[in-house]
Steps between C-alpha positions, in 0.01 A plus 500: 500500500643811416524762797381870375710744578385854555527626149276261378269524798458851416466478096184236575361748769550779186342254244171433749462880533536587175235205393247619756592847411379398112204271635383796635563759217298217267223516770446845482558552166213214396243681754587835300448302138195390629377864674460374876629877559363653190809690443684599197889392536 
C-alpha cells in the first residue's frame, strides 16, 4: 500500500474542492437555464 505523503494529500483535498466547486456551478447554472430565479445571466 502506498503511504500518501502530504503533497498528494493536499492535491486530492484540491481535486474534491474543485469538483464540488463545479458540481455546484452546474447546479446553479441548470436552475438559471431552467428560470427557478427568472433572471437574465
Amino acid at each position: 500500500m502506498i503511504t500518501p505523503d502530504k503533497k498528494t494529500k493536499k492535491k486530492n483535498i484540491l481535486t474534491a474542492i474543485a469538483i464540488l466547486a463545479f458540481m455546484v456551478f452546474l447546479f446553479l447554472f441548470t436552475l438559471f437555464n431552467v428560470g427557478v430565479f427568472d433572471r437574465q445571466i
